[in-house]
C-alpha positions in Angstrom: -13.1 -9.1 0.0 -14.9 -5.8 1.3 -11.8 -5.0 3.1 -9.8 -4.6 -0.4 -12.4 -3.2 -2.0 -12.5 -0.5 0.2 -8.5 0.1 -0.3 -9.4 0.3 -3.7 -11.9 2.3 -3.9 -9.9 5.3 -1.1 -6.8 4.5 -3.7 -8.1 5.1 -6.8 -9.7 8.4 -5.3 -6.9 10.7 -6.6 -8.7 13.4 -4.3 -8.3 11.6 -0.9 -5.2 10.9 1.0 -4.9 7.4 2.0 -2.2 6.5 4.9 -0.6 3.6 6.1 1.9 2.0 8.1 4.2 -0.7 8.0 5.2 -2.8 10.7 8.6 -4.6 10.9 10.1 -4.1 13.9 7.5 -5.8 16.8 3.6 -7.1 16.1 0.6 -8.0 17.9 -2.5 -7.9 16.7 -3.6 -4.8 19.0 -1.4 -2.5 16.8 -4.1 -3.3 13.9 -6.5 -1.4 16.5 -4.2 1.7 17.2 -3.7 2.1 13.9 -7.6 2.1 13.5 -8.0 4.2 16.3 -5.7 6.7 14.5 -8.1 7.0 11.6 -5.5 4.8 9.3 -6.8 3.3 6.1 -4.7 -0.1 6.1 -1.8 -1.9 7.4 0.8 -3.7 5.8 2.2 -6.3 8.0 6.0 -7.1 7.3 7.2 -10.8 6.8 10.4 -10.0 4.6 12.8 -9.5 7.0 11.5 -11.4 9.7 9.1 -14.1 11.1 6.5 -12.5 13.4 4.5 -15.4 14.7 1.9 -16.5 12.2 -1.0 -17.2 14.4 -0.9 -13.7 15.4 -0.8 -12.6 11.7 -4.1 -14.8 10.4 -5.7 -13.6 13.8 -5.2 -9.9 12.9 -5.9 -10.7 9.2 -9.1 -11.9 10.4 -9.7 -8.8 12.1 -9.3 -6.8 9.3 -12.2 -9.5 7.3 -14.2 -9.0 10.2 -14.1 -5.0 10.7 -13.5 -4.1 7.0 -10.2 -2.9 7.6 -7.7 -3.6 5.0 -4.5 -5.6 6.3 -2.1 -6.5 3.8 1.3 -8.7 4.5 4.7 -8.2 2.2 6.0 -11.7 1.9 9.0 -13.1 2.3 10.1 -13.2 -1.7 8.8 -12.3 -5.1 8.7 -16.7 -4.9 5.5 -18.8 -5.4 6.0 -20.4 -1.6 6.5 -17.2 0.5 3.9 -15.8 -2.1 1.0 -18.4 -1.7 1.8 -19.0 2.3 1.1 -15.5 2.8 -2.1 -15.6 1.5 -3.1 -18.5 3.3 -2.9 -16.2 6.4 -5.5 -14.0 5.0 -4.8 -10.4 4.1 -6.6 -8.6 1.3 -3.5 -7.9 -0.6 0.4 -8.3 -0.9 3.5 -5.5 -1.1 5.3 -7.7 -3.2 9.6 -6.9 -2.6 12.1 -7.2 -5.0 9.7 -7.1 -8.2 11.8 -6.8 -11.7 10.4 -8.2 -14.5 7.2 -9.8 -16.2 7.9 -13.0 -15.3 8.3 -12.1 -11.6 4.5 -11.0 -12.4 3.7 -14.5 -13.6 5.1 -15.8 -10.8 2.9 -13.7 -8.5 0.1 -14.9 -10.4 0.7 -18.2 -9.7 0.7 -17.8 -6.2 -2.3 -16.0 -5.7 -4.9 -17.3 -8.6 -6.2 -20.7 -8.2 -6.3 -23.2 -11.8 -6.8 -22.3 -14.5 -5.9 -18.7 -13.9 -2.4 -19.9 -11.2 -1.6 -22.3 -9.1 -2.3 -21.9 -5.6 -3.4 -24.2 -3.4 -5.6 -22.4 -0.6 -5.8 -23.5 2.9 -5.2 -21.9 6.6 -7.2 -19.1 7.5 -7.3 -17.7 4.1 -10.3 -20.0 3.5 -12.5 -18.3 5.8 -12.8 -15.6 3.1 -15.1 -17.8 1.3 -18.6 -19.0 1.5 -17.7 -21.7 -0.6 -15.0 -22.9 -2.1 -16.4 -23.5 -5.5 -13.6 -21.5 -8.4 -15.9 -19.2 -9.2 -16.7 -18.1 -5.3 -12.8 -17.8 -4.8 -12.3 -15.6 -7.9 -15.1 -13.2 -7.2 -14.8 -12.8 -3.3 -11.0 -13.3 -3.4 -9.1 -12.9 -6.4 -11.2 -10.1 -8.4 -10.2 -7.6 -5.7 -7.1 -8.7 -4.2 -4.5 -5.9 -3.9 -0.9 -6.3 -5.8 1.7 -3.8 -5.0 4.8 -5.0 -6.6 7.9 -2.9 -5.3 10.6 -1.6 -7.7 14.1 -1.9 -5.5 16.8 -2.5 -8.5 18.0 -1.1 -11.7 16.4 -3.9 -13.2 13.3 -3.6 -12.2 13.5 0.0 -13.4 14.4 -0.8 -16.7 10.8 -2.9 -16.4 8.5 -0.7 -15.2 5.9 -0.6 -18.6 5.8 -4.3 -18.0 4.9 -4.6 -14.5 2.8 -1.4 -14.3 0.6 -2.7 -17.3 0.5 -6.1 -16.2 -3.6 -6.8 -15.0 -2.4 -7.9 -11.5 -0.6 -4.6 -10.4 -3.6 -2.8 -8.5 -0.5 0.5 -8.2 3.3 0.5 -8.5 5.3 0.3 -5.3 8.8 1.1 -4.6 11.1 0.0 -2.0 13.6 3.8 -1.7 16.6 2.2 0.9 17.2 -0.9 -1.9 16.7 1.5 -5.0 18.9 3.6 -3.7 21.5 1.3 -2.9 21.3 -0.1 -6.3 21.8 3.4 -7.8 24.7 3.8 -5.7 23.5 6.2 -3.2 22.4 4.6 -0.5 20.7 6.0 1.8 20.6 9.9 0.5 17.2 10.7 -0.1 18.1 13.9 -1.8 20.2 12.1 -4.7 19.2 13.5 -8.0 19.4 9.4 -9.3 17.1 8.7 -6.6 14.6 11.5 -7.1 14.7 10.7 -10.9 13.9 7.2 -10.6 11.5 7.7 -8.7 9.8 9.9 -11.0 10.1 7.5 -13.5 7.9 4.8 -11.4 5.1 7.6 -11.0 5.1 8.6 -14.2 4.7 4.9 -15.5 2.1 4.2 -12.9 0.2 7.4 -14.3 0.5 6.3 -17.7 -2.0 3.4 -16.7 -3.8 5.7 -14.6 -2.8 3.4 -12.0 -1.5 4.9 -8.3 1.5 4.9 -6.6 2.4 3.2 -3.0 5.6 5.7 -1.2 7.0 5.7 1.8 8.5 8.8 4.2 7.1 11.9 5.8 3.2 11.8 4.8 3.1 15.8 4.8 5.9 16.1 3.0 4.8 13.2 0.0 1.3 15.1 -0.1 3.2 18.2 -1.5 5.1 16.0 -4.3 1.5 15.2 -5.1 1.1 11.9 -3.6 -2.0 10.1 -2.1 -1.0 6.6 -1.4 0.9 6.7 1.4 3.1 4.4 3.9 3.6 7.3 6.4 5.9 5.2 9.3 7.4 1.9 11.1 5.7 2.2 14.5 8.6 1.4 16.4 10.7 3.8 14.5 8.1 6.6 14.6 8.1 5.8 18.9 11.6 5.8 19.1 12.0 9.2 17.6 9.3 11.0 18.9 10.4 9.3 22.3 14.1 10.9 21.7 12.3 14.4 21.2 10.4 14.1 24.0 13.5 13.1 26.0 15.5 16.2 24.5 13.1 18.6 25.0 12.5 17.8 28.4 16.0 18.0 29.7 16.7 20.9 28.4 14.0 21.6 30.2 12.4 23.7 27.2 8.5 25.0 27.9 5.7 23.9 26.0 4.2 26.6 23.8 0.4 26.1 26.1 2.5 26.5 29.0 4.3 29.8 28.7 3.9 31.9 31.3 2.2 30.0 34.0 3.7 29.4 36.8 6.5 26.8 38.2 5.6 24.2 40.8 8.2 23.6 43.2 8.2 20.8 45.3 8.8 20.6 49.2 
């Protein structure tokens, strides 16, 4: 998978900034393009919350294969069905929810390694990743370089993080703030000191492996908490609000900064 390999490669960089989106709210594959166009470094299309239709999904998967561009999907479950139906659509990685424990890791494994190493089955447009489909062509142009981003959302799952950092599979520790913070019991305050402490406690077990960390918010604003792997927006959220700006600005009728001082039109 060139495509993951080059995720890897910007990721593991700890001198480059590498930014993302994730898109929940409304797809089509023409959004991978923007977000190329906008000098993004990958995509994570989102299946957990709900079904976007999943011809379009293997068709902008397949983009990604065919322009190098990395396009990952976060599946429905930390479950060996969601798991393995979300690779057979073809992305070069997963952001894995809801991930607790070592066993969830086993499970994960499953899903994504064929025998001996899991149990997947592979079919769909996943299989166009492969010249062949002998084990050992699967493991080397698939497996070797897939990207695993397990996401710590619960209590539990913080009480786990050596085990799931460490684990061979996790290619950098995720976390999922709105769920963590709602199983810390400050939902949603960003500024919580149980919230800020926790998530400490996932970067610092990330760096113990010298292994990165995937975060989500304001991109300037995580570069100056020193991160590098970044989710930086929702599309539809990050249109909505700069829309409302816009909207605000406008009537209030404030002046942009460029146009101070010229002069008004008025119209007949």
């Amino acid at each position: 998978m060139n495509s993951a390999k080059i995720l890897r490669d910007k990721i593991n960089d700890r001198n480059k900034i590498t930014t993302g989106m994730i898109i929940t709210y409304h797809f089509w594959p023409g959004i991978v393009e923007i977000a190329m166009r906008a000098g993004m470094d990958y995509v994570i299309i989102d299946l957990e919350h709900l079904t976007f239709d999943h011809s379009m999904v293997a068709e902008a998967c397949a983009m990604g294969r065919r322009e190098d561009f990395p396009i990952l999907i976060r599946p429905a479950a930390a479950e060996f069905t969601p798991l393995r139906l979300a690779m057979d659509l073809g992305p070069c990685g997963l952001l894995v929810p809801y991930v607790e424990s070592a066993d969830d890791m086993k499970v994960i494994r499953d899903a994504v390694y064929l025998k001996p190493r899991g149990r997947r089955r592979p079919g769909g447009r996943g299989n166009y990743w492969v010249s062949d489909f002998n084990y050992q062509t699967w493991k080397s142009e698939v497996e070797d370089d897939l990207i695993i981003l397990p996401q710590i959302e619960s209590l539990k799952g913080l009480e786990n993080l050596t085990a799931i950092a460490e684990d061979p599979l996790t290619t950098a520790m995720a976390v999922g703030p709105y769920d963590l913070s709602a199983d810390l019991g400050v939902c949603f305050d960003p500024s919580a000191p149980a919230l800020k402490n926790s998530l400490k406690k996932i970067k610092a077990a990330a760096d113990k492996v010298d292994k990165p960390m995937w975060m989500i918010g304001d991109g300037p604003d995580l570069v100056s908490q020193g991160y590098h792997f970044i989710c930086m927006t929702e599309p539809i959220m990050f249109l909505e609000s700069k829309l409302g700006q816009l909207n605000t600005m406008t009537k209030q009728g404030e002046i942009h900064p460029k146009n101070k001082g010229a002069k008004k039109i008025v119209l007949p």
